[in-house]
C-alpha positions in Angstrom: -18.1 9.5 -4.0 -16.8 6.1 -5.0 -14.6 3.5 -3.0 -11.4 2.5 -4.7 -8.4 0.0 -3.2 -4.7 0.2 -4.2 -2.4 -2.5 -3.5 1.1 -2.5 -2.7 3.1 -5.4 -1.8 6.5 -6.2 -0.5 8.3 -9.1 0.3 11.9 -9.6 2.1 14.4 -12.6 0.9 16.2 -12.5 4.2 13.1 -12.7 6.2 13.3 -9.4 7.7 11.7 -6.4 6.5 13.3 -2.6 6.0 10.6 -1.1 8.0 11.9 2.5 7.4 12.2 1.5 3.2 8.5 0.4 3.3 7.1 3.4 5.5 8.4 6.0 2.9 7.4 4.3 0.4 3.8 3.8 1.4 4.0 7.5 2.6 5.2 8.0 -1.1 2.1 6.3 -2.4 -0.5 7.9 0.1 1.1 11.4 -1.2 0.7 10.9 -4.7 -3.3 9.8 -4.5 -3.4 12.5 -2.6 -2.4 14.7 -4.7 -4.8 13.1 -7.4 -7.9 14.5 -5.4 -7.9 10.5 -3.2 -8.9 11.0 0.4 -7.8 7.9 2.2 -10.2 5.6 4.5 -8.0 3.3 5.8 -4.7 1.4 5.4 -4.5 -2.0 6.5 -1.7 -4.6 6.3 -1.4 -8.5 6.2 1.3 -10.5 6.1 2.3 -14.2 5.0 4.8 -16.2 4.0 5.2 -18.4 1.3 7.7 -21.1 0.1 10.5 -18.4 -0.6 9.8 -15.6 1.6 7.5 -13.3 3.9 5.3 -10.9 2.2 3.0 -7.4 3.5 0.3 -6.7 1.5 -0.6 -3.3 2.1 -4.8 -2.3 1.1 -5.4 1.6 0.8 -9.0 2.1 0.2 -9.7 5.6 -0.6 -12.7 7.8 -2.4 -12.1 9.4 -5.9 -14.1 10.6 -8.6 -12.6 7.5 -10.4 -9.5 5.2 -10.2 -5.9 6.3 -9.4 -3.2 4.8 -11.5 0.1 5.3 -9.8 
């Protein structure tokens, strides 16, 4: 089956992030390619900051008969 990758980023103006915010809604986005027939590989996470504020870019690679759009 093929490989696809979503993205999802999030950035916080006062430099600290709303860990339990961004968990649901991740959770929220793992549910719904789930529910689209997606089993999920991996999730990874990176973060850096740039001239106005931090940012985590989430990557969710999953398998699919084709892309997800969500």
């Amino acid at each position: 089956m093929p490989v696809f990758v979503q993205l999802w980023c999030t950035c916080s103006i006062s430099g600290l992030f709303d860990w339990k915010k961004d968990t649901k809604q991740l959770n929220d986005m793992l549910k719904k390619l789930q529910e689209r027939g997606a089993r999920i590989i991996d999730v990874k996470a990176t973060m850096t900051t740039s001239e106005e504020s931090p940012v985590i870019t989430y990557v969710i690679i999953y398998e699919a008969p084709a892309p997800i759009e969500i």
